[in-house]
PDB file of the backbone (N, CA, C, O) and the ligand in Angstrom, with CONECT records:
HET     ZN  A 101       1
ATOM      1  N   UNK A   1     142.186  63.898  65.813  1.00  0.00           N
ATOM      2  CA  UNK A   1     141.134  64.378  64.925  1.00  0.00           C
ATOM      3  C   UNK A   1     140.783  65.831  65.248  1.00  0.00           C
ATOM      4  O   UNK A   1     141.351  66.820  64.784  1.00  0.00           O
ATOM      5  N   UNK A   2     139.911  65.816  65.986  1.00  0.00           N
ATOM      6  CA  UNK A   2     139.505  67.333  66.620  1.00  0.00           C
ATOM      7  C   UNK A   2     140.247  67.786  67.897  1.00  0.00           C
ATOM      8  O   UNK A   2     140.616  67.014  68.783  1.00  0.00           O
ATOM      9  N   UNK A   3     140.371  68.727  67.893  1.00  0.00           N
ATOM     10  CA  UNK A   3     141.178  69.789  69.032  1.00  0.00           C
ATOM     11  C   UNK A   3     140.072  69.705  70.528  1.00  0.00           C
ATOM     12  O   UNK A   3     138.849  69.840  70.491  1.00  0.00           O
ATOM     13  N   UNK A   4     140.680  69.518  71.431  1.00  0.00           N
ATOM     14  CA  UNK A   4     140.172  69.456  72.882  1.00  0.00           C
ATOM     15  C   UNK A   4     139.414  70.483  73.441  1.00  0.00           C
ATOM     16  O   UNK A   4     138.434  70.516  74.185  1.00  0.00           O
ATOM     17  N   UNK A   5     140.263  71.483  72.780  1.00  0.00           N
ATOM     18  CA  UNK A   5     139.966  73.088  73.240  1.00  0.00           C
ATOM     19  C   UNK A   5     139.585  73.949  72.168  1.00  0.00           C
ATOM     20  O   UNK A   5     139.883  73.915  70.974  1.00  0.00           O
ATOM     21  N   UNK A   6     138.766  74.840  72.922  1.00  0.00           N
ATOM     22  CA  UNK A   6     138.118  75.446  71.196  1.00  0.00           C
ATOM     23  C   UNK A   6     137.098  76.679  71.801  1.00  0.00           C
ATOM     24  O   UNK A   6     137.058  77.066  72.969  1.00  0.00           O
ATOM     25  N   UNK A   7     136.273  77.188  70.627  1.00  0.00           N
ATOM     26  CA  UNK A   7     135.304  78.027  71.463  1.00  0.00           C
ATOM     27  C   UNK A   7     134.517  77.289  72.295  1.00  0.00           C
ATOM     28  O   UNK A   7     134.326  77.828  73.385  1.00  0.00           O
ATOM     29  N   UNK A   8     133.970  76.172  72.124  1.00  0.00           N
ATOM     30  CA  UNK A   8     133.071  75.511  73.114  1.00  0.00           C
ATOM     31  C   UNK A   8     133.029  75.778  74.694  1.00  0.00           C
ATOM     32  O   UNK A   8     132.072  76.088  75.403  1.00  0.00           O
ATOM     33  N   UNK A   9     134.547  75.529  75.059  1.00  0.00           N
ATOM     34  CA  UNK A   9     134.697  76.136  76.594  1.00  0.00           C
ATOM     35  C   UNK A   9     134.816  76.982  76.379  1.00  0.00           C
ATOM     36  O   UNK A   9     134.507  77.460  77.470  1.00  0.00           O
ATOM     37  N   UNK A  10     135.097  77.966  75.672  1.00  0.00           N
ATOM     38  CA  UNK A  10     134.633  79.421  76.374  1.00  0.00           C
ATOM     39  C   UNK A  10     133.575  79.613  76.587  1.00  0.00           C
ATOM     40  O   UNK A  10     133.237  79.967  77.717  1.00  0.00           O
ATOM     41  N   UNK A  11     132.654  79.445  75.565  1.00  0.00           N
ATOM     42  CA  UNK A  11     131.008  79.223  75.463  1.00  0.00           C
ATOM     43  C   UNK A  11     130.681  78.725  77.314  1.00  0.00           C
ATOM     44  O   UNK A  11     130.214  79.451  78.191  1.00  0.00           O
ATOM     45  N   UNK A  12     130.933  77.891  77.380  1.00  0.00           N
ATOM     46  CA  UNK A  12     130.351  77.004  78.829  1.00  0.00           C
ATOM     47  C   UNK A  12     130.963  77.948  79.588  1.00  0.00           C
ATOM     48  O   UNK A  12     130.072  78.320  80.352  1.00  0.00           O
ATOM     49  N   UNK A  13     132.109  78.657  79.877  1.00  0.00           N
ATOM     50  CA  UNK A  13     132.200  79.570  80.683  1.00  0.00           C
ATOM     51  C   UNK A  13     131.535  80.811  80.651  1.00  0.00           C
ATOM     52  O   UNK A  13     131.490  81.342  81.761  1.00  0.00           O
ATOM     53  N   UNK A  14     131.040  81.404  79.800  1.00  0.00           N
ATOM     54  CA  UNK A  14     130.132  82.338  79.545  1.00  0.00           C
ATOM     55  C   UNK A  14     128.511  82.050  80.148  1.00  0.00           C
ATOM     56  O   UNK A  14     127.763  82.693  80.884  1.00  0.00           O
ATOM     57  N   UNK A  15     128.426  81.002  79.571  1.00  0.00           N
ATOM     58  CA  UNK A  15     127.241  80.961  80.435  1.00  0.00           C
ATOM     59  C   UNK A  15     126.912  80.517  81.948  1.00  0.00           C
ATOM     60  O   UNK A  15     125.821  80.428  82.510  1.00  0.00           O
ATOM     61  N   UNK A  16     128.215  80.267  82.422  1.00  0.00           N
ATOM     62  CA  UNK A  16     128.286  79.789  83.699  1.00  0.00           C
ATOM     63  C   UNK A  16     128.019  80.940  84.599  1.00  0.00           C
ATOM     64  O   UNK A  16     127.369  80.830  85.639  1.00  0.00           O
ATOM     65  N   UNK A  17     128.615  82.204  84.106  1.00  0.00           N
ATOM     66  CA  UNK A  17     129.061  83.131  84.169  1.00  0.00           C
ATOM     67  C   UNK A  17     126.975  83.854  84.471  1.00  0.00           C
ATOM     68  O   UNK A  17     126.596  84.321  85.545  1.00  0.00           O
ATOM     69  N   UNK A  18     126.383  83.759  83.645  1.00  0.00           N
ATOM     70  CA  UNK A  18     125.283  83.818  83.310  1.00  0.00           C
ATOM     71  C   UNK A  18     124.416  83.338  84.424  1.00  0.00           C
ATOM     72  O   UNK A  18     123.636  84.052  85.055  1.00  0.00           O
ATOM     73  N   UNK A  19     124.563  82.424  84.558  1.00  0.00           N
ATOM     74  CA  UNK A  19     123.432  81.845  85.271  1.00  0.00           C
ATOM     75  C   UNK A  19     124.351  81.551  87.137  1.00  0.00           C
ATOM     76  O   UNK A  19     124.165  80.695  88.002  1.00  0.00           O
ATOM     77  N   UNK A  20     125.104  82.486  87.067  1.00  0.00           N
ATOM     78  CA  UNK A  20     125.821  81.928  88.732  1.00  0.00           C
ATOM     79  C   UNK A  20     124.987  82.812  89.137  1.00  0.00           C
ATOM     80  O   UNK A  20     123.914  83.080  88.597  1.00  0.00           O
ATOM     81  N   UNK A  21     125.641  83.515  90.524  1.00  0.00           N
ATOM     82  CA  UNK A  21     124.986  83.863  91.975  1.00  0.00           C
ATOM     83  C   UNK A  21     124.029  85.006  91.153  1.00  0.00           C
ATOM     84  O   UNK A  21     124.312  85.878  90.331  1.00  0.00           O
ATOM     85  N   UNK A  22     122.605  84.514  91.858  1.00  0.00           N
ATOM     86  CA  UNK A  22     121.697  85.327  91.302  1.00  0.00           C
ATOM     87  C   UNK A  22     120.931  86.374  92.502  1.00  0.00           C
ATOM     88  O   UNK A  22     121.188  86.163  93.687  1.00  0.00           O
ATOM     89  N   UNK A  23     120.178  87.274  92.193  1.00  0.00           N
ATOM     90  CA  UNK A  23     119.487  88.221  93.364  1.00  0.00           C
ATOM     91  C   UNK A  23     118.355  86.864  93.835  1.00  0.00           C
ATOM     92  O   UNK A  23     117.944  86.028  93.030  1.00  0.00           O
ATOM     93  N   UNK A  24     117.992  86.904  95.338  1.00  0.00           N
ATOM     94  CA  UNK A  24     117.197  86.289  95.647  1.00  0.00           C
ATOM     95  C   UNK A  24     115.653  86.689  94.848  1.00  0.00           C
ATOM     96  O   UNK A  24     115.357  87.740  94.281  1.00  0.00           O
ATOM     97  N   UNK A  25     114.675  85.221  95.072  1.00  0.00           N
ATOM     98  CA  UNK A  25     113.587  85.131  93.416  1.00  0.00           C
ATOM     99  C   UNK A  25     112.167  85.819  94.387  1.00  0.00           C
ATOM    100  O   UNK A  25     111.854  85.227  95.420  1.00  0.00           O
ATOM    101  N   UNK A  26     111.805  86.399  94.188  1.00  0.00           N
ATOM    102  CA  UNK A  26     110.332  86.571  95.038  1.00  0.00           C
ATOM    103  C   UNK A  26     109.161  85.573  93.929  1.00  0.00           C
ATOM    104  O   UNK A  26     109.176  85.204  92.755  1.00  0.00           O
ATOM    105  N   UNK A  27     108.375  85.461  94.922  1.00  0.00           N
ATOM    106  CA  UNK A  27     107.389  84.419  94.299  1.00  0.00           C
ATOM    107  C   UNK A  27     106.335  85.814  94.364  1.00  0.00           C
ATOM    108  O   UNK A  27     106.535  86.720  95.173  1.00  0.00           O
ATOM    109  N   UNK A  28     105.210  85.823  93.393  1.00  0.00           N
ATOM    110  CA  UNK A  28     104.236  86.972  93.678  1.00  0.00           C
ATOM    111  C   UNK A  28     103.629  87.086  95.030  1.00  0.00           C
ATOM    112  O   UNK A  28     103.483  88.195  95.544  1.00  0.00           O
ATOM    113  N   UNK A  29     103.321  86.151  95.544  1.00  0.00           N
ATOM    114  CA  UNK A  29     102.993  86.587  96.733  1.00  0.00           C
ATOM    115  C   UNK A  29     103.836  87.534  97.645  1.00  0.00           C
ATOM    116  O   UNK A  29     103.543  88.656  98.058  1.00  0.00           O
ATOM    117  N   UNK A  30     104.883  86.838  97.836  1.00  0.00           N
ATOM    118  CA  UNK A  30     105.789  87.668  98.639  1.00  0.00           C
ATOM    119  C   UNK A  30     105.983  88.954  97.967  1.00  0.00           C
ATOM    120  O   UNK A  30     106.203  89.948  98.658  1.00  0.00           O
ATOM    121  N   UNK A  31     105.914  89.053  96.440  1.00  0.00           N
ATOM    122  CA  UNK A  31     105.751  90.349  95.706  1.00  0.00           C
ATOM    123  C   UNK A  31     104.855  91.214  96.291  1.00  0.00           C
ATOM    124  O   UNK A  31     105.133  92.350  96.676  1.00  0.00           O
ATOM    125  N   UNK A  32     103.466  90.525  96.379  1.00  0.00           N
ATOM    126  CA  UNK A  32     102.546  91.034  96.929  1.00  0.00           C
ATOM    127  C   UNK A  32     102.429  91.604  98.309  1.00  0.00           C
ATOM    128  O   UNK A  32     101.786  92.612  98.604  1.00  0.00           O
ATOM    129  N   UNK A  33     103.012  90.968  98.993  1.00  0.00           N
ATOM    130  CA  UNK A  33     103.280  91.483 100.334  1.00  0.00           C
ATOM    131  C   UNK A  33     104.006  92.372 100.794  1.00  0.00           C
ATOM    132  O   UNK A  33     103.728  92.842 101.897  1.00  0.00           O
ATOM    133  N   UNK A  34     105.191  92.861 100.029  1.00  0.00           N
ATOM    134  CA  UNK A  34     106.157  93.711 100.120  1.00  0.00           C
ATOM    135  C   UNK A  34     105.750  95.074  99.121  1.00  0.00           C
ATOM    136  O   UNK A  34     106.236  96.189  99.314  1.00  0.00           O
ATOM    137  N   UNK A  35     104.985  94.829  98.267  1.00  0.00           N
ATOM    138  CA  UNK A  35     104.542  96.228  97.301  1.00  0.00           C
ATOM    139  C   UNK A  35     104.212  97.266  98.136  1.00  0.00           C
ATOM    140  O   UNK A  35     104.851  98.255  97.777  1.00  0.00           O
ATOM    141  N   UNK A  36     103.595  97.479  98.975  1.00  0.00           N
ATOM    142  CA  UNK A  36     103.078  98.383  99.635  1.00  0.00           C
ATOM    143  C   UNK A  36     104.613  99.199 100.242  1.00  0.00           C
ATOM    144  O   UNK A  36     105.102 100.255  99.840  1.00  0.00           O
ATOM    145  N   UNK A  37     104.992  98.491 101.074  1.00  0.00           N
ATOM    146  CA  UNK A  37     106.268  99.025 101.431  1.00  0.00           C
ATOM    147  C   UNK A  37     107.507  99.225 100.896  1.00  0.00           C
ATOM    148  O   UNK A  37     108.472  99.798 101.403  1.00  0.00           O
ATOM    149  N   UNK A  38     107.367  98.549  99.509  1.00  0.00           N
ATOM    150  CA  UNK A  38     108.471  98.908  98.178  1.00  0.00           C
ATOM    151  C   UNK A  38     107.894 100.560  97.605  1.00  0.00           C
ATOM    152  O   UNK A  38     108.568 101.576  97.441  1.00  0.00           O
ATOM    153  N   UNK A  39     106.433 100.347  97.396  1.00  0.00           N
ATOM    154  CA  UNK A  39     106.443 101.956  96.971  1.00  0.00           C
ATOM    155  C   UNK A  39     106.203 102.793  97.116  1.00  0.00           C
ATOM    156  O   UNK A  39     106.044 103.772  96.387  1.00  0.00           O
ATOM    157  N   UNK A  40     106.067 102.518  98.649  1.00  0.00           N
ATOM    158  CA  UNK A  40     106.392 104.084  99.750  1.00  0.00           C
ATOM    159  C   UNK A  40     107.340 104.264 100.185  1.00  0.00           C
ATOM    160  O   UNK A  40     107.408 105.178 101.007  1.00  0.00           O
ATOM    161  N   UNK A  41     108.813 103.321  99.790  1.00  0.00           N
ATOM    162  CA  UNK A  41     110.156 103.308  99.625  1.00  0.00           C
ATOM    163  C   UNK A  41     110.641 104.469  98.433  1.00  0.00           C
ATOM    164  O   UNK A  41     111.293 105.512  98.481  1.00  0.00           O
ATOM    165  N   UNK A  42     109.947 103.691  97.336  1.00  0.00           N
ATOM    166  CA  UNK A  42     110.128 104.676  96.065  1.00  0.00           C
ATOM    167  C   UNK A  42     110.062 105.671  95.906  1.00  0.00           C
ATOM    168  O   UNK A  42     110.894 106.440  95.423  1.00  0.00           O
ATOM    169  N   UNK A  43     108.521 105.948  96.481  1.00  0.00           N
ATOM    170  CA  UNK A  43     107.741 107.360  96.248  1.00  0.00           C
ATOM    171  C   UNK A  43     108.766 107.897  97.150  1.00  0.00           C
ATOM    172  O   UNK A  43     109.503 108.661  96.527  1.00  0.00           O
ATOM    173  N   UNK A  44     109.149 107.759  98.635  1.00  0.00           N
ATOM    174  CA  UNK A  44     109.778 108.743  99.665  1.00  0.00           C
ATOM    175  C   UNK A  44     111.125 108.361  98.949  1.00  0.00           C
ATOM    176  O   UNK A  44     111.798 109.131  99.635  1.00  0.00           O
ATOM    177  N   UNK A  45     112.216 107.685  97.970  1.00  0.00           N
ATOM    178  CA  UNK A  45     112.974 108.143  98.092  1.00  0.00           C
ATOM    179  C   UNK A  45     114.164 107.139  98.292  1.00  0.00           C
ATOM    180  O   UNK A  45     115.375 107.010  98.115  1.00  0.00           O
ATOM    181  N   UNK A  46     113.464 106.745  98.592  1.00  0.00           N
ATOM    182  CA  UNK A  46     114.198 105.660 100.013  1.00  0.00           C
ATOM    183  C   UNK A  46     114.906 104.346  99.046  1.00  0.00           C
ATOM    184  O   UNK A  46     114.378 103.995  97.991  1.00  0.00           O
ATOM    185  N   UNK A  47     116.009 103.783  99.518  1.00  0.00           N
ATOM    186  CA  UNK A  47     116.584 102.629  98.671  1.00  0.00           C
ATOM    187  C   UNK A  47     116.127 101.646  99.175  1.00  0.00           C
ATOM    188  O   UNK A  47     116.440 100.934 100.128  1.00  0.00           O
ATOM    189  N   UNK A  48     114.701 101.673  97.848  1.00  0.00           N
ATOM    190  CA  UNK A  48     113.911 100.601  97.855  1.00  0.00           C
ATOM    191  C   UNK A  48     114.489  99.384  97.699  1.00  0.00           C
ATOM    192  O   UNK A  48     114.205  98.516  98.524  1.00  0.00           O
ATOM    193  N   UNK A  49     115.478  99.057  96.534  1.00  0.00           N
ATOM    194  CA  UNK A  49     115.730  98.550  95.708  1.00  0.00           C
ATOM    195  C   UNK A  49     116.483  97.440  96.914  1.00  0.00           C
ATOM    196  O   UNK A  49     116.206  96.247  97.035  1.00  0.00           O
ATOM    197  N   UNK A  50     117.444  98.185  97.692  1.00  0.00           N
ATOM    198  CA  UNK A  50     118.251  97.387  98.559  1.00  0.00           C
ATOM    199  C   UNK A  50     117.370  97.574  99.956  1.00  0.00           C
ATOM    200  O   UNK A  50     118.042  98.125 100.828  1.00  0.00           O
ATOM    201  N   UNK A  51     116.196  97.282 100.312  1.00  0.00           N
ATOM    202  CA  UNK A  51     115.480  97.140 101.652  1.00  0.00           C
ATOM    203  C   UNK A  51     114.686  96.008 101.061  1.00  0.00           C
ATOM    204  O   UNK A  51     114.408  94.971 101.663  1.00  0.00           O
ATOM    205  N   UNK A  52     114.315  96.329  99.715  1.00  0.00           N
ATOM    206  CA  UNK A  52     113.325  94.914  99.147  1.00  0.00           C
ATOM    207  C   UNK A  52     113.988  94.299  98.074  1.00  0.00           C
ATOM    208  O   UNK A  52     113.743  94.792  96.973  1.00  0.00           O
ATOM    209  N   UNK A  53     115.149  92.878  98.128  1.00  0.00           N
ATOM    210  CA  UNK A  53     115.927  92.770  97.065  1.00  0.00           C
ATOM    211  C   UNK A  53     114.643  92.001  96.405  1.00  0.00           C
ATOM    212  O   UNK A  53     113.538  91.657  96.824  1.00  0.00           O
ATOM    213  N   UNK A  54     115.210  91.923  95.398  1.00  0.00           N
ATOM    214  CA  UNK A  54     114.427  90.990  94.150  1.00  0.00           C
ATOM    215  C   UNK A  54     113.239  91.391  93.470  1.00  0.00           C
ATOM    216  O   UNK A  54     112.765  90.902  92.444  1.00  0.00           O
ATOM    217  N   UNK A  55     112.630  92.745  94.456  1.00  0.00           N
ATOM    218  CA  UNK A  55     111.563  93.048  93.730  1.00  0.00           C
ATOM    219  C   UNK A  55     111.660  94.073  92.549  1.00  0.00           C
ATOM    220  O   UNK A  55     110.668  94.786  92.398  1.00  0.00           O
ATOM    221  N   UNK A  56     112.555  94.224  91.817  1.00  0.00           N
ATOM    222  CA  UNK A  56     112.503  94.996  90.717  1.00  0.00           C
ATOM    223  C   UNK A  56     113.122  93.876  90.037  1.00  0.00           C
ATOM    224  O   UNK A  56     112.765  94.155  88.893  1.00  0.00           O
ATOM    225  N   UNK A  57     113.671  93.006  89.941  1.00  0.00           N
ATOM    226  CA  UNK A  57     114.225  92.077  89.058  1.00  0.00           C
ATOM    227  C   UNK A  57     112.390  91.130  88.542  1.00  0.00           C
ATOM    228  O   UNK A  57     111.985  90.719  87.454  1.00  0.00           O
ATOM    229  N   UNK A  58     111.813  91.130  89.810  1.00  0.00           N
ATOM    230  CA  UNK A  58     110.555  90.395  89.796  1.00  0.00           C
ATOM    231  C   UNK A  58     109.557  91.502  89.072  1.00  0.00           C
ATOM    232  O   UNK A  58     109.225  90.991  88.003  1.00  0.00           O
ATOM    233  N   UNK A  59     109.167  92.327  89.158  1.00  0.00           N
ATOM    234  CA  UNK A  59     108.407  93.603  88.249  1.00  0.00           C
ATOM    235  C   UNK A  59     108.875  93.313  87.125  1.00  0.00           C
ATOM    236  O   UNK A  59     108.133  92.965  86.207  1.00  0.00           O
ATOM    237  N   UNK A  60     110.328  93.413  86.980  1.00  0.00           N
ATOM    238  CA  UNK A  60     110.384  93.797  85.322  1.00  0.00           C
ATOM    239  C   UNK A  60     109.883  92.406  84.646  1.00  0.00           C
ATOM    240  O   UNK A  60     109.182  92.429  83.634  1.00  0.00           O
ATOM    241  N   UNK A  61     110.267  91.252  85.238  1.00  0.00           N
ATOM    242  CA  UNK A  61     109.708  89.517  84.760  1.00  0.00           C
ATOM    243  C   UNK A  61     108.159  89.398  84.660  1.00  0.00           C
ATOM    244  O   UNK A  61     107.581  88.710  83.820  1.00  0.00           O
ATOM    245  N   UNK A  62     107.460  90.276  85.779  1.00  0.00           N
ATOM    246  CA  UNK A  62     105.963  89.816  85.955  1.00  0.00           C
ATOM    247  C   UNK A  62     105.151  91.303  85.445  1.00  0.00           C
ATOM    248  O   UNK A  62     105.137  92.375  86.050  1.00  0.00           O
ATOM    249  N   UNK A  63     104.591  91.010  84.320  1.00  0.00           N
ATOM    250  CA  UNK A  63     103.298  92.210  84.244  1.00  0.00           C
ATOM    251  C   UNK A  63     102.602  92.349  85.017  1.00  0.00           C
ATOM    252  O   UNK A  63     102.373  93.483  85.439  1.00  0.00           O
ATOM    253  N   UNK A  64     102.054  91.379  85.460  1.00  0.00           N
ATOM    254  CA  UNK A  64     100.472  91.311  86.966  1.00  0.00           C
ATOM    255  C   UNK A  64     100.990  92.153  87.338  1.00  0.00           C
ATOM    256  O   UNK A  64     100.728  93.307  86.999  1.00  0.00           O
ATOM    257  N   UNK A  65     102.137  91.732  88.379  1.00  0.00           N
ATOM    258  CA  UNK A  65     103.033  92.574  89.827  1.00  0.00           C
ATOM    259  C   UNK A  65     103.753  94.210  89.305  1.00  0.00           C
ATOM    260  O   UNK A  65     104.025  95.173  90.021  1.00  0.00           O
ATOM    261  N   UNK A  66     103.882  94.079  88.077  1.00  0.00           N
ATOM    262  CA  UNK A  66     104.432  95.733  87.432  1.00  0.00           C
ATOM    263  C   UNK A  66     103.369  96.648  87.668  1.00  0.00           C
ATOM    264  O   UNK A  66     103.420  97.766  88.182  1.00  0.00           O
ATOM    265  N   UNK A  67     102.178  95.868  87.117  1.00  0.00           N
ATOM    266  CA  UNK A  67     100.955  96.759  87.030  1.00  0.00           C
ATOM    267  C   UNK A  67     100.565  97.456  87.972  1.00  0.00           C
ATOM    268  O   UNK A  67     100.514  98.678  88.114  1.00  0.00           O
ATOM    269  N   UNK A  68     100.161  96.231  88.917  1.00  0.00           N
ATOM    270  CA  UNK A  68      99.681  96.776  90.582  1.00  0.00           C
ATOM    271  C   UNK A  68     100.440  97.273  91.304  1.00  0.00           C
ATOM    272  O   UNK A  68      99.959  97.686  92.359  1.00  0.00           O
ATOM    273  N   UNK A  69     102.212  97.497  91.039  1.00  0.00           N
ATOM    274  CA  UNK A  69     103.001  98.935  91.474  1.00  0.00           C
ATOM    275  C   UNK A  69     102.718  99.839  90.883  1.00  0.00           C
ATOM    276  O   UNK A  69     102.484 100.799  91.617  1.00  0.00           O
ATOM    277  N   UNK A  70     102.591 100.075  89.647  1.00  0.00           N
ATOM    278  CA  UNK A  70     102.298 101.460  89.327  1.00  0.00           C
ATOM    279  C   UNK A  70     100.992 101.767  89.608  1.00  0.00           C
ATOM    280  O   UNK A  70     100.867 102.988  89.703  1.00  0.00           O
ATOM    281  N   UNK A  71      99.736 101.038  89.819  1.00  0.00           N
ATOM    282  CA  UNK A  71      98.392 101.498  89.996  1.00  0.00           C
ATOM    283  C   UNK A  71      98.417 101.983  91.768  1.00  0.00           C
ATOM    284  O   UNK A  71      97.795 102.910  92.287  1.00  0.00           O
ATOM    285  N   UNK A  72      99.540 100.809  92.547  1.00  0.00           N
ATOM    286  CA  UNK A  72     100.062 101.807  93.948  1.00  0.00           C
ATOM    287  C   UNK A  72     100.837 102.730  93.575  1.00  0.00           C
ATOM    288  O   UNK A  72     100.531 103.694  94.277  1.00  0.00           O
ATOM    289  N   UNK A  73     101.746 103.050  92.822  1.00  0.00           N
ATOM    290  CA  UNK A  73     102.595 104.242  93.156  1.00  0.00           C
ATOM    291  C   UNK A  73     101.347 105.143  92.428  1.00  0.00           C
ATOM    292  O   UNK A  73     101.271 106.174  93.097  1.00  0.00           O
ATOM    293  N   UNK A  74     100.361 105.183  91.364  1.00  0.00           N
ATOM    294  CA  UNK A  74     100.499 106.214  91.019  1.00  0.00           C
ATOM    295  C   UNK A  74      99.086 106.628  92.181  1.00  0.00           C
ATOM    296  O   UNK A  74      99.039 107.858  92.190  1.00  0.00           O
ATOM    297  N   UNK A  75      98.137 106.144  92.979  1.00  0.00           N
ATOM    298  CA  UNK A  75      97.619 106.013  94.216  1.00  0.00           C
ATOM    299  C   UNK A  75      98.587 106.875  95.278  1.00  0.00           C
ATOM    300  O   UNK A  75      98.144 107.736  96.039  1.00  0.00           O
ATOM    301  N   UNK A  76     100.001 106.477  95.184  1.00  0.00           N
ATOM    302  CA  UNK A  76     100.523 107.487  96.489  1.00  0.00           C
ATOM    303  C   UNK A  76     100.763 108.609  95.852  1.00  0.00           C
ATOM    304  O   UNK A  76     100.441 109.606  96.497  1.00  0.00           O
ATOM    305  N   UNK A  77     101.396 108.878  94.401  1.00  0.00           N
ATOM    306  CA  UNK A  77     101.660 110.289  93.526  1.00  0.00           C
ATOM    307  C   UNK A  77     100.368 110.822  93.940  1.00  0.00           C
ATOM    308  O   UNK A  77     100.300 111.635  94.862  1.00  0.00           O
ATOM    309  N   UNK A  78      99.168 110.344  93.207  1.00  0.00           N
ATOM    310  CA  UNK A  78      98.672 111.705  93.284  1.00  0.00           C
ATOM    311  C   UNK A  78      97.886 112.492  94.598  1.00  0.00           C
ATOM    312  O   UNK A  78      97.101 113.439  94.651  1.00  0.00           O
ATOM    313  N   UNK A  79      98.254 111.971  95.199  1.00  0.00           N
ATOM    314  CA  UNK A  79      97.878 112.462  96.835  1.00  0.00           C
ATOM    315  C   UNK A  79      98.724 114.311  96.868  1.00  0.00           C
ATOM    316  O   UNK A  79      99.953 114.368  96.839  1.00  0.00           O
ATOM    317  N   UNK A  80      98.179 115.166  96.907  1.00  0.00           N
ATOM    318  CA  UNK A  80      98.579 116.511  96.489  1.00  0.00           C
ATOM    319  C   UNK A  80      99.702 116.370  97.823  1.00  0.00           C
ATOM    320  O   UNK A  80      99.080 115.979  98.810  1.00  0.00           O
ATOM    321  N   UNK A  81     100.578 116.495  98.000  1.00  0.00           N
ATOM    322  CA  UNK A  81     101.971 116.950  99.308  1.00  0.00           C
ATOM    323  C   UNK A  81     101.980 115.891  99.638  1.00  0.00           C
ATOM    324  O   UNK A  81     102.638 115.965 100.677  1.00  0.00           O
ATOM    325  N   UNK A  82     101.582 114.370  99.447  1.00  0.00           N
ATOM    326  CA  UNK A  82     101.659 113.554 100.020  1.00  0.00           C
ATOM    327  C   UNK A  82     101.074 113.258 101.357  1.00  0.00           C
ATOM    328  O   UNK A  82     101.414 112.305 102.058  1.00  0.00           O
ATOM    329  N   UNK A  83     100.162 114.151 101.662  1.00  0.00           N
ATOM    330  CA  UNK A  83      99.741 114.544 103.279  1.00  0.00           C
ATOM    331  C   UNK A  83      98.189 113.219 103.462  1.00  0.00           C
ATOM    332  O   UNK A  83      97.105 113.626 103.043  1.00  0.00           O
ATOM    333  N   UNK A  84      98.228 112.252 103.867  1.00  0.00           N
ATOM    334  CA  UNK A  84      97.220 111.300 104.022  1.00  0.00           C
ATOM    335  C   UNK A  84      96.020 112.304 104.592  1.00  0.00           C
ATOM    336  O   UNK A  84      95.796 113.234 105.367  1.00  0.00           O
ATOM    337  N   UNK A  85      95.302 111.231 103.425  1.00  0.00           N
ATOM    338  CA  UNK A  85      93.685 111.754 104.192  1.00  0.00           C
ATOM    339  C   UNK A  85      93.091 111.312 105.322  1.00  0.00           C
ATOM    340  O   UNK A  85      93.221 110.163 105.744  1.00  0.00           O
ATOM    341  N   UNK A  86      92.589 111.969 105.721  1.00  0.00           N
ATOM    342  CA  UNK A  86      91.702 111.698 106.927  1.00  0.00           C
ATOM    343  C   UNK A  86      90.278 111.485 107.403  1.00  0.00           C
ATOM    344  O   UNK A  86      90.050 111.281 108.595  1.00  0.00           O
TER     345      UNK A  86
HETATM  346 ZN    ZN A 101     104.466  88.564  90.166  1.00  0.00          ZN2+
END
């Protein structure tokens, strides 16, 4: 009657493809805990991205946690030379 093979498996391989080895998941907390030192990674430069995995995969998923990086980064920007107050 019907053929064995078809687009279907390709389909299932595509999405296998999709959903395999993924970046490790931060939960917000741990988001939370690592922000500080993700964006004084950023701001200096520094490869944030690979010292804190998952947290930009987790920003772009979570508004809350996007927000409160940019309300820290823009907290370390506007510090004139970056020189902490005292
Ligand atoms: Zn979050």
């Amino acid at each position: 009657m019907s053929e064995p093979t078809g687009p279907q498996r390709a389909g299932d391989e595509l999405l296998a493809g999709l959903l395999g080895p993924t970046a490790p998941e931060l939960s917000c907390e741990e988001c939370f805990e690592a922000l500080d030192r993700y964006v004084e990674l950023r701001v200096a430069a520094q490869s944030a991205d690979a010292r804190v995995p998952g947290m930009r995969a987790h920003l772009a998923g979570c508004p809350a946690c996007a927000e409160e990086y940019r309300s820290l980064r823009d907290l370390l920007t506007a510090d004139d030379g970056g020189s902490p107050a005292r």
